[in-house]
N, C-alpha and C positions, 0 to 999 in steps of 0.2 A: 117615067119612073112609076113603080109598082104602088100602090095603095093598098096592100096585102101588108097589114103589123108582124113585125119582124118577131118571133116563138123559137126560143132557142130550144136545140134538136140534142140535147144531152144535159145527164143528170150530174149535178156536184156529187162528189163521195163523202159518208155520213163526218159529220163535224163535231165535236167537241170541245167545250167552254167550261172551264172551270170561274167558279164562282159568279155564279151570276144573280142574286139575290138583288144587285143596285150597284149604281154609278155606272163603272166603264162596261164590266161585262155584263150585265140589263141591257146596256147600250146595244153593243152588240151581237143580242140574241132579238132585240128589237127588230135590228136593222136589218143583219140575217134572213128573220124571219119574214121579213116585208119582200125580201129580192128571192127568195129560193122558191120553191115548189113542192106540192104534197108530194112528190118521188122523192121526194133528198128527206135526210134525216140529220135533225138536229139536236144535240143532245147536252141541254146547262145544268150544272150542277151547282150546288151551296150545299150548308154545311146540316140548315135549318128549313126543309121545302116546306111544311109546316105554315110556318111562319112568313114565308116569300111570295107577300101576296103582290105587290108591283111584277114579279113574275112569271105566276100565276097569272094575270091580266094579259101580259106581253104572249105567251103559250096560247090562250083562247084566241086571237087575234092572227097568230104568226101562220103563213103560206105552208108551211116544210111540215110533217110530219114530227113532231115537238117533244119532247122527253124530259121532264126534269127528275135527277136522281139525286140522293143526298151523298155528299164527299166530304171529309173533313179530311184535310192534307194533312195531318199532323198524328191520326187515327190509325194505324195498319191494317186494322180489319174493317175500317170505314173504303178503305183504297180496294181491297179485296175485292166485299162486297160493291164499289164501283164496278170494278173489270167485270165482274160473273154479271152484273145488270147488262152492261154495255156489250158486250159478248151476247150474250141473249137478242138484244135489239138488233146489232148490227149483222149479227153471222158472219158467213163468211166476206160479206164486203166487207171489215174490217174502217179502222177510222184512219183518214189520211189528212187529218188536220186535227189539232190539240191546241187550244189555247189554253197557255196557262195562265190565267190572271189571278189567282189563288194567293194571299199574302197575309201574312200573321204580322198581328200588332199587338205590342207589351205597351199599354197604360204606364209601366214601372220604368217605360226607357224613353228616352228624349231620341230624336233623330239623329243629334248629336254626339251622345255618349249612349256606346253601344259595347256590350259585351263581346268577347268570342265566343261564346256561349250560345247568347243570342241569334249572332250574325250565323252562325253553324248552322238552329235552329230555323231561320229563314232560308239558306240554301239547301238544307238537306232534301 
């Protein structure tokens, strides 16, 4: 058996995380970022980069070539200016993975009583 560590001989295509300021998608720009390589490109966004200093931390540390961009799903020209960033970074490789973990929460609604309104407002 070989004693020669196994270097895998191909690049992931660049990836996309929405929301990742904390909790799950933190998480997964963490973890991401520990398994990929400076050829791959990873790209989390939130809404406040600013302010996103646990992700910020996770970015200085992470393997992949690291991008954070500010998105606010709820914004149209926050979406906009996402794409023209992300188009810029990626070119023509294009992104073949999109996480969406992006979710809006009303303080004014209980889990349980829920407008259409609302519910609209989250799937839109």
């Amino acid at each position: 058996m070989s004693s020669t560590p196994y270097f895998r001989s191909y690049v992931y295509p660049p990836e996309l995380l929405e929301s990742c300021s904390r909790g799950i998608g933190l998480e997964f720009v963490r973890q991401l970022g520990a398994r990929l390589t400076r050829d791959d490109i990873l790209i989390a966004t939130c809404r406040l980069p600013d302010l996103a200093n646990d992700l910020k931390a996770v970015v200085k540390i992470s393997m992949a070539e690291t991008h954070i961009l500010q998105l606010d799903i709820t914004d149209e020209e926050s979406i906009n200016r996402a794409v023209r960033d992300v188009e810029a970074i990626v070119g023509e490789r294009g992104i073949d993975y999109l996480l969406s973990n992006a979710a809006i929460v009303s303080l004014s609604h209980s889990l349980v009583i829920l407008t259409q309104q609302t519910v609209l407002l989250i799937f839109r």
